[in-house]
C-alpha positions in Angstrom: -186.1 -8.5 -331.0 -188.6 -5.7 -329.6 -191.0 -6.5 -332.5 -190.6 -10.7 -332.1 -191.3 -10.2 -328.8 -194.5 -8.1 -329.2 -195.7 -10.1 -332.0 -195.5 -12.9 -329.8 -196.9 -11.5 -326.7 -200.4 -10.4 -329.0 -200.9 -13.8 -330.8 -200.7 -15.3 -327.1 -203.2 -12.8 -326.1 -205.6 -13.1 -329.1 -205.7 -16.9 -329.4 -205.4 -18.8 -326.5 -205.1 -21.9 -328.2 -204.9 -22.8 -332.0 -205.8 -26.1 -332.6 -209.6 -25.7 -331.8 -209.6 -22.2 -332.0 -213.2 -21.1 -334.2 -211.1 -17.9 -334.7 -207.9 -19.3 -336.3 -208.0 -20.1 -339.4 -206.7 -23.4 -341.2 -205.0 -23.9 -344.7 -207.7 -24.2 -346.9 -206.4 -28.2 -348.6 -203.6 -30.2 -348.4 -201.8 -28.6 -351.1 -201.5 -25.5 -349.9 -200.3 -27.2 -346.8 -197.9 -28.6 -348.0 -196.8 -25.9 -349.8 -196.0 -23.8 -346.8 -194.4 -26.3 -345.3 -192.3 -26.1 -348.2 -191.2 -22.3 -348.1 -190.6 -23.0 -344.2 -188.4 -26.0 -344.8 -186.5 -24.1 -347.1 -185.7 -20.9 -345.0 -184.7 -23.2 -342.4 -182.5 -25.0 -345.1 -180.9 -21.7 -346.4 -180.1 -20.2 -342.9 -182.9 -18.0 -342.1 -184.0 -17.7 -338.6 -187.6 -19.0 -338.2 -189.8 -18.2 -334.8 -193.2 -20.2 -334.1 -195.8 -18.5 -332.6 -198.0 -20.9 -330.9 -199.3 -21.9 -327.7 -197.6 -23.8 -325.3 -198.3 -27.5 -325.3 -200.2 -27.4 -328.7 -199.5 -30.5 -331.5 -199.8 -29.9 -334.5 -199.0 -33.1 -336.0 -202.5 -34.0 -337.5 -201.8 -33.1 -340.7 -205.5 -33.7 -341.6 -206.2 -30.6 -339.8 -204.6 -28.0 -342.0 -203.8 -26.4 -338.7 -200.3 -24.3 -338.6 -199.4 -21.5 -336.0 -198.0 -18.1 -337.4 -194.2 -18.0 -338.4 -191.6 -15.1 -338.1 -189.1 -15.4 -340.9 -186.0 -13.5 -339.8 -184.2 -11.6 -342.6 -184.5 -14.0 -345.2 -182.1 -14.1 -348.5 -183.9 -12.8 -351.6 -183.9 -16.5 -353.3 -185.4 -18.2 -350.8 -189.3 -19.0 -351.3 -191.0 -16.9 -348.8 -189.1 -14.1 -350.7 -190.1 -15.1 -354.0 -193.1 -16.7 -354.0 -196.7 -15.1 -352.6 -197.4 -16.4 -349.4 -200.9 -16.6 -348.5 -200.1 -18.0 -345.5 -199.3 -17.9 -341.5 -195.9 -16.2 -342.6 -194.5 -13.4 -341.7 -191.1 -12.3 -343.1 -188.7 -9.7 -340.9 -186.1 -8.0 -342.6 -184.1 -5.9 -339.8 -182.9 -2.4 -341.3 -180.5 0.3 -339.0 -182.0 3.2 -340.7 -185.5 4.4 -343.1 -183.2 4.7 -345.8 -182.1 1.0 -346.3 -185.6 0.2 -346.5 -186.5 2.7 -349.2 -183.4 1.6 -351.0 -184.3 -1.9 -350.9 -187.6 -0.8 -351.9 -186.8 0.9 -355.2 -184.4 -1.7 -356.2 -186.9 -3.9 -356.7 -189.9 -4.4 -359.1 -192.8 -2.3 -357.5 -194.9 -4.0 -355.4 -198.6 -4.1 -355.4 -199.0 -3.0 -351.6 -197.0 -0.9 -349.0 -197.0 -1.0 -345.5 -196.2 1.8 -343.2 -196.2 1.9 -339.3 -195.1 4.7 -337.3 -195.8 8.0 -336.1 -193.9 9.9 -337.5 -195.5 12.1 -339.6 -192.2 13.4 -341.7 -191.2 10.1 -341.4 -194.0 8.6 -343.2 -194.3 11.3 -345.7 -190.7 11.0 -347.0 -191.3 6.9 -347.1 -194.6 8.0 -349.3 -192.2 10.6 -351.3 -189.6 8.3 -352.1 -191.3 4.6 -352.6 -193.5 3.8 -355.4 -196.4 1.0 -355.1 -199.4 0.0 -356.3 -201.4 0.8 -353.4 -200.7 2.4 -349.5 -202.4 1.3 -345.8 -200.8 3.7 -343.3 -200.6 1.8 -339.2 -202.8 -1.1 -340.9 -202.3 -4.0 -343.7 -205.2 -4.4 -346.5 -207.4 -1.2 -345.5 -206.2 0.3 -348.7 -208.0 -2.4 -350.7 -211.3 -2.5 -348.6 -212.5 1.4 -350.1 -214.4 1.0 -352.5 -213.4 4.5 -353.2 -209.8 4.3 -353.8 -208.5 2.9 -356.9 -207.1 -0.8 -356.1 -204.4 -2.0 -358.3 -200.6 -3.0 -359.1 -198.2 -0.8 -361.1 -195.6 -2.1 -363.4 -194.9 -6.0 -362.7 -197.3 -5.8 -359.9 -200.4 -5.3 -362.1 -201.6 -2.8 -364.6 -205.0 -0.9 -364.2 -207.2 -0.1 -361.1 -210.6 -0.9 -360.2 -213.1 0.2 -357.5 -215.5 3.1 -358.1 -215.0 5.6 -361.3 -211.4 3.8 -361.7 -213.0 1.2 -362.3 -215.1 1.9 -364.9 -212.5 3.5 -366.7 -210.7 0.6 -366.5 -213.2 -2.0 -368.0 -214.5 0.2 -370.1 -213.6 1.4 -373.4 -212.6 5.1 -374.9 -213.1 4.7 -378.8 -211.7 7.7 -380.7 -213.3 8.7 -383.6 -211.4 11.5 -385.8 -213.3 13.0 -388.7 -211.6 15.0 -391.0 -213.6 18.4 -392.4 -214.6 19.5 -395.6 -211.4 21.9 -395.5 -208.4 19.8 -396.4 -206.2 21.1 -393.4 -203.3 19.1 -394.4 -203.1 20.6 -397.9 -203.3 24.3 -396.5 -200.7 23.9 -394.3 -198.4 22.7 -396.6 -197.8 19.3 -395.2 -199.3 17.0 -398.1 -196.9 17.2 -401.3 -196.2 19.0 -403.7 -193.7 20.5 -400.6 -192.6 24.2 -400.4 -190.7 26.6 -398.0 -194.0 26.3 -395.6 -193.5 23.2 -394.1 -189.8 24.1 -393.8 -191.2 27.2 -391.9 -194.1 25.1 -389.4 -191.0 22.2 -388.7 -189.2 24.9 -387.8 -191.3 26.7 -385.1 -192.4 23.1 -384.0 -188.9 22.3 -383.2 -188.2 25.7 -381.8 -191.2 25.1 -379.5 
């Protein structure tokens, strides 16, 4: 409730008002719109606990306007929409936890994600959250920052994305390593005893390879 309420006390400080805010962003068409609309009505449907965070006395019934106010989704079910779906929108989803460990667990037991969020500071805290969590990419006290270096290698692991880019990352990435072997006028193969007729020394080299 300590995190609703601060959430709501710094939108009402930074925007004043929404509808004819220059600094607030609208959806970007109809379709997208609509399509928030759509993970909203769901949560609502399903039983999730949804706080608007808008001015008082603002409509924002002028649909023509792309204009919606930021949302806190309280802990949402994992087959809702805003759980499954990306967002890119005014939506913020809230999943209350007792202790660091339920949110590492619930973490790992899902695919990794592309980006993770940590805020605290706690500095053993946030190294055993870094320790124990694997994602494709890390802001510490901040969302995206991760992203804007061009010197850090940006990119998802596992279902989240394969590769990186940025910097020397990514020109490894979107480049190309041929190997090229060329065999010597020495037939190596042969002297080693690994090309047939077969004798007693490739019984020997398998031998100290598997010992190895």
């Amino acid at each position: 409730e300590t995190f609703i309420s601060q959430c709501r006390s710094t939108i009402e400080e930074q925007f004043s008002t929404v509808i004819d805010n220059p600094d607030f962003v609208s959806l970007i068409n109809e379709r997208h719109y609509d399509r928030i609309n759509k993970y909203l009505e769901d949560a609502k449907a399903g039983g999730a606990r949804i706080e608007t965070l808008m001015p008082a006395g603002e409509s924002f019934a002028d649909r023509s306007l792309h204009r919606m106010p930021i949302h806190l989704v309280v802990n949402p079910s994992d087959d809702m929409l805003v759980m499954q779906e990306e967002i890119f929108g005014p939506i913020l989803n809230i999943k209350t936890y007792q202790k660091i460990d339920d949110c590492i667990r619930y973490i790992c037991d899902r695919p990794h994600p592309l980006a993770l969020y940590y805020f605290g500071s706690d500095n053993s805290e946030k190294d055993y959250v870094l320790a124990q969590t694997t994602a494709g990419g890390i802001s510490i006290n901040d969302t995206m920052m991760h992203f804007a270096c061009d010197d850090l290698p940006f990119g998802g692991i596992g279902a989240s994305g394969m590769g990186h880019y940025h910097g020397f990352d990514g020109y490894k990435t979107f480049s190309h390593a041929k190997s090229v072997f060329q065999q010597g006028r020495v037939n190596l193969a042969k002297l080693a005893g690994t090309l047939p007729p077969f004798s007693d020394k490739l019984d020997k080299l398998l031998a100290a390879q598997i010992k190895k």
